[in-house]
C-alpha positions as MATLAB code, in Angstrom:
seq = 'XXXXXXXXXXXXXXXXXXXXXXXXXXXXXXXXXXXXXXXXXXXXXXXXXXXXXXXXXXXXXXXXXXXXXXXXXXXXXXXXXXXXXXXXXXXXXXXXXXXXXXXXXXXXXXXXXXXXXXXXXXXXXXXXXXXXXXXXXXXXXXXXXXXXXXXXXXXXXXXXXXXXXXXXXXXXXXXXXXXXXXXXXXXXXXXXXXXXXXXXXXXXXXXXXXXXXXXXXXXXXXXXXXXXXXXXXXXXXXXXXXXXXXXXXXXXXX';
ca = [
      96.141  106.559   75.157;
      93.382  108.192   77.511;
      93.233  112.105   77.678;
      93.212  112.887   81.681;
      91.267  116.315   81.952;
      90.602  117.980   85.395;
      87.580  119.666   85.738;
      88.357  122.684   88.532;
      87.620  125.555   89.880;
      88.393  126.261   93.819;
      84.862  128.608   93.712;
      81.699  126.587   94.490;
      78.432  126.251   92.721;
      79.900  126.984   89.320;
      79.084  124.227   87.465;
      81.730  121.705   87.912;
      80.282  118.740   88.740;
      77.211  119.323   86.297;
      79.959  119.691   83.566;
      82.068  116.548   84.695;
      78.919  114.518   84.960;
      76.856  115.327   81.541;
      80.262  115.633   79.675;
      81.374  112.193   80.573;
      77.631  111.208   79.690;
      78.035  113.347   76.264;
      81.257  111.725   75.331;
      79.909  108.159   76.106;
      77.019  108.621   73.885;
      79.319  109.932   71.258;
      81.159  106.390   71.678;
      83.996  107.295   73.554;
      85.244  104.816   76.721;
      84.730  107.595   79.679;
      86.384  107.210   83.140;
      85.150  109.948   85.618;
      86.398  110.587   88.774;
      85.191  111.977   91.412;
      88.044  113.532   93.831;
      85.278  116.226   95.672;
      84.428  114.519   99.276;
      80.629  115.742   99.205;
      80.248  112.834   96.012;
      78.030  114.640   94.123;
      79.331  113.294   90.515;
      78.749  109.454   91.943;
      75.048  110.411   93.637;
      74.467  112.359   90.264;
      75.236  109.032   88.196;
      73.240  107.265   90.103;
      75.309  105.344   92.808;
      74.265  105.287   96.592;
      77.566  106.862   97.891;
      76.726  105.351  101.075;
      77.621  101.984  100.316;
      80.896  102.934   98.426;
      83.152  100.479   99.261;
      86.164  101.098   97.386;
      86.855  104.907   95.657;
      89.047  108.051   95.147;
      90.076  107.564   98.778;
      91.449  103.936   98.508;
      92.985  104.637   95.263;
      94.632  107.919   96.384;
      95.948  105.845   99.676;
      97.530  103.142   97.078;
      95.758  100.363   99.507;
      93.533   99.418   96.145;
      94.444   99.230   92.222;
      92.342  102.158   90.706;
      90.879   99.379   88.491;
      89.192   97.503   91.939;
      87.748  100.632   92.465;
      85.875  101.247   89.097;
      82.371  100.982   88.786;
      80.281  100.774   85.793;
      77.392  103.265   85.906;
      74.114  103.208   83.676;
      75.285  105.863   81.448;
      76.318  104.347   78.060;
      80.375  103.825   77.587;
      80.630  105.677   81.634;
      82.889  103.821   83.891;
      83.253  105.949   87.515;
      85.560  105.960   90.829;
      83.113  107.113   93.078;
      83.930  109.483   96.118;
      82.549  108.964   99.991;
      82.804  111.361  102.803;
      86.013  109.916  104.149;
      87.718  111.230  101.080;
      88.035  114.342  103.494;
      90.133  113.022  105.719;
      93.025  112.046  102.843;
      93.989  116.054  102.556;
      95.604  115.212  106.348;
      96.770  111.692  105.980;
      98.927  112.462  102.870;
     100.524  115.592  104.124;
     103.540  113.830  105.542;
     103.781  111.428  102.588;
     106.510  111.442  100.276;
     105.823  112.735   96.396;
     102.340  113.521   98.078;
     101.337  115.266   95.002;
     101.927  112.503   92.688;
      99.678  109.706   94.725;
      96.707  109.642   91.479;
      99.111  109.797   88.853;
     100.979  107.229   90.391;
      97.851  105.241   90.839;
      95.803  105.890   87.283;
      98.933  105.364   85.226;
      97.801  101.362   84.743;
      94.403  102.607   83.484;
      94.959  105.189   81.536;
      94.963  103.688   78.152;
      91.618  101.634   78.894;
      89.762  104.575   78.369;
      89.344  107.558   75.580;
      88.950  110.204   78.420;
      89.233  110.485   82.393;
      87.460  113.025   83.691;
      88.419  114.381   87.005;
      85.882  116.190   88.966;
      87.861  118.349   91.871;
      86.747  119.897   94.886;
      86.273  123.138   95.485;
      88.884  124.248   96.819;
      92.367  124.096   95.726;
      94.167  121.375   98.004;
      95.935  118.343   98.020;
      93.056  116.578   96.098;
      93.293  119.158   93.624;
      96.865  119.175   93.213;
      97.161  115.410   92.451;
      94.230  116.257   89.852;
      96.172  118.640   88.454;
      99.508  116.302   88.335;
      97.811  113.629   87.092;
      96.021  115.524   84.414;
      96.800  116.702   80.864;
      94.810  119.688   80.699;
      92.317  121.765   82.939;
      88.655  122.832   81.804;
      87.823  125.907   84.303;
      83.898  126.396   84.659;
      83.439  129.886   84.909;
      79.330  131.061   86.053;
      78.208  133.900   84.010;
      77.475  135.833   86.895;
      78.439  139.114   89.199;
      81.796  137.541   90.964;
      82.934  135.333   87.995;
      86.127  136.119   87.543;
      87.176  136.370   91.157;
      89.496  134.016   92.344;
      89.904  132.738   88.988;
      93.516  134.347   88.843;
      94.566  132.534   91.857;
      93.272  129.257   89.993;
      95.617  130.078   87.129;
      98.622  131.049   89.340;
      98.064  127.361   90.880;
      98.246  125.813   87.409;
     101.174  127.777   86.708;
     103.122  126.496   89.291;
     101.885  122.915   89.050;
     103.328  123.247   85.626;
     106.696  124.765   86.920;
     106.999  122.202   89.320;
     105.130  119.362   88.899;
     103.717  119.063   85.375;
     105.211  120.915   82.409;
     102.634  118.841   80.179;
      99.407  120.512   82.150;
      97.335  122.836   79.741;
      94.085  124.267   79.836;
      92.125  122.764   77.775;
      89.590  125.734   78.031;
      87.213  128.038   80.397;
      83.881  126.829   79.978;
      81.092  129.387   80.782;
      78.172  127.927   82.353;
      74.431  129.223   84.186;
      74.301  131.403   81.456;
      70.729  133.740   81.058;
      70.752  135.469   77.877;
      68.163  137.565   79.387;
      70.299  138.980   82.022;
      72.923  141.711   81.114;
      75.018  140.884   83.621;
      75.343  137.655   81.799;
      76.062  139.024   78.604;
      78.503  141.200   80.301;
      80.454  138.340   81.887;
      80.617  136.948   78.467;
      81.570  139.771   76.658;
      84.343  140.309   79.483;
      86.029  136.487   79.333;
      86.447  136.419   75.756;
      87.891  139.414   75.737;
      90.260  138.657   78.156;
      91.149  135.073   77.329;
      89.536  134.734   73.668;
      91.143  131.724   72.367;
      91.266  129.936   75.814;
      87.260  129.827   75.975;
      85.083  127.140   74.494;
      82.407  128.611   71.793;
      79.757  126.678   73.461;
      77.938  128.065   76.296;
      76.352  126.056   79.001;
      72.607  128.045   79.401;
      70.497  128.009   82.508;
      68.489  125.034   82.201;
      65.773  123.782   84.773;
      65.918  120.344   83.575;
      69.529  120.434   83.911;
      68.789  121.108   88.114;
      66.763  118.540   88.400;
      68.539  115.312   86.808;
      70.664  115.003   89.426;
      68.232  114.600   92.133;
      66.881  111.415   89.905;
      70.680  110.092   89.656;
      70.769  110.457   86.274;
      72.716  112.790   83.519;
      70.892  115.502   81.133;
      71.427  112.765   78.652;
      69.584  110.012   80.427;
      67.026  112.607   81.987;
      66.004  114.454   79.044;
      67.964  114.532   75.717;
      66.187  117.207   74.157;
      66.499  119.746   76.895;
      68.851  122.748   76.439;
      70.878  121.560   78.865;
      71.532  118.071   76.991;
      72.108  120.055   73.646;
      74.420  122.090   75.289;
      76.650  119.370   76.651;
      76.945  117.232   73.692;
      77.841  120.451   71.756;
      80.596  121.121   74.478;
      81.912  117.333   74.088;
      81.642  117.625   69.876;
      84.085  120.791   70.662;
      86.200  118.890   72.486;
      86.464  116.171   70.341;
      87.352  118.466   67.659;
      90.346  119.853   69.733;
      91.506  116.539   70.162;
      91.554  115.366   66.867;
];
């Protein structure tokens, strides 16, 4: 049975959708059946794998609506063993119609349930921000990888994060567990990032993953060619880094 992981944090520009992205990539190269999906309206995870989100015709949006089976809306993608739902812009719009809906929160669970043992991992990349797309991530999910940037504001906001997975798991989904904090942009050369380090692992030790995602131009600019690290340039710190992170996790999971 598939291992449903959100990838979340309601801060932006911390490295979620880089870490959804080249982990799914990481994991398919390790030969592991990926599903990613991408539940963040601005699509970046589908434009980052290489899909022209402007001619997504079925995605997150359908699927969350229950007007299409999740498995119409999968797409394979050039990355080895990578199947995605992509996202469009009108994934915005689902935040308002599913507010009167009943068991609101429960719309992706309900809906990924039938594909869930197809793949090895899903792989949910959330917005940023910490609403009703989120909380179905959270719902559907089986544990939570929090991208934490290793710089001056990092752990702001992050307490709120937590308090939301608390009560998800109160309420919603006892199972939910946090897989790990991930700390990513890291510049060894900086002490601020040292600091931040220093500071997470001695607040959470256990809870953080050993590897560390390091500031990596070539990371920056695979995205822009719709590729992963992997694809772009496996011998780049960035691609080292990921499959590291994704030889962690497999290790966990064992």
């Amino acid at each position: 049975m598939g291992k449903i992981i959100a990838i979340a944090n309601q801060k932006g520009g911390v490295g979620k959708t880089t870490t959804s992205v080249n982990l799914a990539a990481s994991l398919g190269v390790l030969e592991k059946k990926v599903l990613l999906i991408d539940a963040d309206p601005q699509a970046n995870a589908s434009s980052g794998l290489g899909l022209d989100v402007e001619t997504v015709e079925f995605g997150t949006y359908q699927v969350l609506e229950h007007t299409i089976d999740a498995k119409d809306a999968i797409v394979k993608t050039t990355s080895p063993n990578v199947d995605i739902i992509p996202a469009h812009i009108d994934l915005v719009a689902i935040e308002i119609e599913l507010v009167d809906k009943q068991n609101r929160e429960y719309m992706l669970k309900k809906s990924i349930e039938q594909i869930k043992d197809d793949y090895d991992y899903i792989l949910i990349d959330c917005a940023p921000s910490l609403g009703l797309i989120t909380l179905n991530s959270l719902v559907a999910s089986d544990s939570v990888i929090i991208p934490i940037q290793c710089e001056y504001f990092a752990l702001e906001g992050l307490g709120k994060l937590l308090n939301t997975i608390k009560s998800v798991q109160n309420i919603h989904n006892s199972n939910l567990d946090i897989e790990g904090l991930l700390l990513t942009m890291f510049d060894s050369r900086l002490r601020l990032s040292n600091q931040v380090v220093d500071e997470v692992r001695k607040h959470f030790s256990s809870m953080v993953f050993d590897t560390i995602i390091r500031r990596n131009t070539r990371l920056g600019e695979a995205p822009s060619y719709g590729e992963s690290i992997i694809a772009y340039d496996a011998t780049s710190k960035g691609a080292i880094n990921y499959l590291n992170l994704a030889q962690e996790l497999l290790k966990k999971n064992l």
